[in-house]
C-alpha positions, 0 to 999 in steps of 0.5 A: 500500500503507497503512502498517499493510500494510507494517508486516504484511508487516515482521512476522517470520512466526512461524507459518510459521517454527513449521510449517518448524522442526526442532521439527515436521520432527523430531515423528513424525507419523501416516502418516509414513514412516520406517527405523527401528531395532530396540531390542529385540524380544520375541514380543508386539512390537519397540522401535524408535527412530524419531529418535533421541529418541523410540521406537515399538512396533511391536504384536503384531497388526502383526507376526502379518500380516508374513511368519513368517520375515521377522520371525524373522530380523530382530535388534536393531541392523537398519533396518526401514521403519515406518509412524506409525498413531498418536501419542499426545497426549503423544507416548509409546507411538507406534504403528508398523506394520511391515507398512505400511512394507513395503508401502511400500517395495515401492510404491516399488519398483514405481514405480523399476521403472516409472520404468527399463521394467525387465523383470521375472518374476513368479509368476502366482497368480491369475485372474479374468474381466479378466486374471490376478494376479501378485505383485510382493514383497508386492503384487498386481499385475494383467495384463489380458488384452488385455497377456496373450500367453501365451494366444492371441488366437484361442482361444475364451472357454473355452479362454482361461479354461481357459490362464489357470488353466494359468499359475497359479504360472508365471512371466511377464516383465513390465513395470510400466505403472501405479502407483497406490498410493493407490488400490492399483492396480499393473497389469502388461503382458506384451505391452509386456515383449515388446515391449521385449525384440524390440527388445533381440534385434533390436539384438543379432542380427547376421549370422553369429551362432548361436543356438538356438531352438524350433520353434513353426509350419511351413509350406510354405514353412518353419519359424518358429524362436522366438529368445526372445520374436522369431521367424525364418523358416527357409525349406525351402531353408535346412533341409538340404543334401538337398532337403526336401518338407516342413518336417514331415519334418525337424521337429516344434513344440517342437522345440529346434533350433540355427541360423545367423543369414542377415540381420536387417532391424530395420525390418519386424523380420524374421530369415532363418535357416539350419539346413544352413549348420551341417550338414557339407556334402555332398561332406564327409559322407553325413549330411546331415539 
């Protein structure tokens, strides 16, 4: 190494001490994100104070595209997350939007969701060829139809199209699969939040334990019982004390029914049930059915 290289590499590096100093970190800058609080608040705009020394306006335009009631509530003193759209050369007049810092907030929310598996309900508000639209606070997210289990798969085209205009402002419970803020991309699974919650119910089952569920096939052999997102099977010889022809003759789909937990095998995911174990027994009362 020369003489002049090390004596280059002694020199205190100005610029980059410039660029990491308070003075830049404090500067507001555009695309910044910030909790900003409310200095005063008129019909054309609100006065924030961003940090501490300078202030930012957030402009009537920004407002009349954030939620009526939103705003009407918010008073002076509150903390509102902002977004810097523009910062002029002599750094008054700093432009703030509200709703971009809302939207934000909500990215950032979906993200921890993603970030937890957490299990959530959405309303679904619209549909389209792919899947189906759910908002998630102030962002849409999307369902495909291959994460869609409110609609069977053996339906055909029509009718699929026709339950999917059905689940329009019905809730679903989903998971958040994928986040992409950038390119403002939120995808949403039904199939994975099921998924999850089977594994929940399973570790919860136990034998002895009662539940109540819904009727949703019979069979010859018996009755599958709904728990809330797992099936169990009711066998026909578990239905009543009283020999039973078919599962029909007791029972009806959709039917809300109570049964008694036999055994659950987490493995194959299997749960047998019982019906007559919570029914008087015959040498104690007539009506057994």
């Amino acid at each position: 190494m020369t003489v002049e290289q090390k004596q280059h590499e002694m020199r205190p590096n100005w610029w980059q001490t410039f660029l990491n100093g308070d003075y830049l970190n404090k500067r507001p800058r555009r695309g910044d994100i910030c909790n900003a609080t409310i200095l005063s608040k008129s019909d054309h705009d609100i006065l924030v104070e961003l940090d501490g020394k300078r202030d930012g306006v957030v402009p009537r335009k920004d407002l009349e595209q954030v939620n009526a009631d939103y705003v009407t509530q918010l008073e002076v003193g509150d903390e509102i997350p902002v977004r810097v759209t523009k910062v002029p050369f002599n750094r008054s007049g700093i432009l703030v939007s509200l709703k971009q810092g809302l939207y934000y907030q909500d990215w950032l929310r979906a993200q921890r969701l993603m970030e937890e598996e957490k299990v959530i309900d959405v309303e679904v508000v619209d549909t389209n060829r792919g899947g189906v639209l759910a908002k998630l606070g102030r962002l849409q997210g999307f369902i495909p139809n291959s994460h869609l289990t409110s609609i069977p798969r053996w339906l055909k085209h029509h009718q699929r199209q026709e339950r999917k205009v059905e689940l329009v402002d019905e809730s679903l419970s989903v998971l958040v699969i994928e986040v992409n803020s950038r390119r403002r991309r939120l995808v949403l699974s039904e199939r994975k939040a099921q998924q999850k919650l089977r594994v929940q119910l399973l570790a919860d089952l136990h034998e002895g334990a009662i539940c109540t569920g819904t009727v949703v096939n019979l069979t010859d052999f018996g009755a599958f019982v709904d728990l809330g997102g797992i099936d169990g099977l009711l066998h026909i010889s578990e239905i009543s004390w009283n020999p039973v022809e078919h599962p029909r003759d007791v029972f009806s789909v959709g039917d809300e029914i109570e049964v008694y937990v036999l055994d659950v095998d987490r493995e194959r995911e299997r749960i047998g049930l019982s019906r007559k174990r919570l029914l008087p027994q015959p040498w104690f009362s007539n009506d057994t059915t």
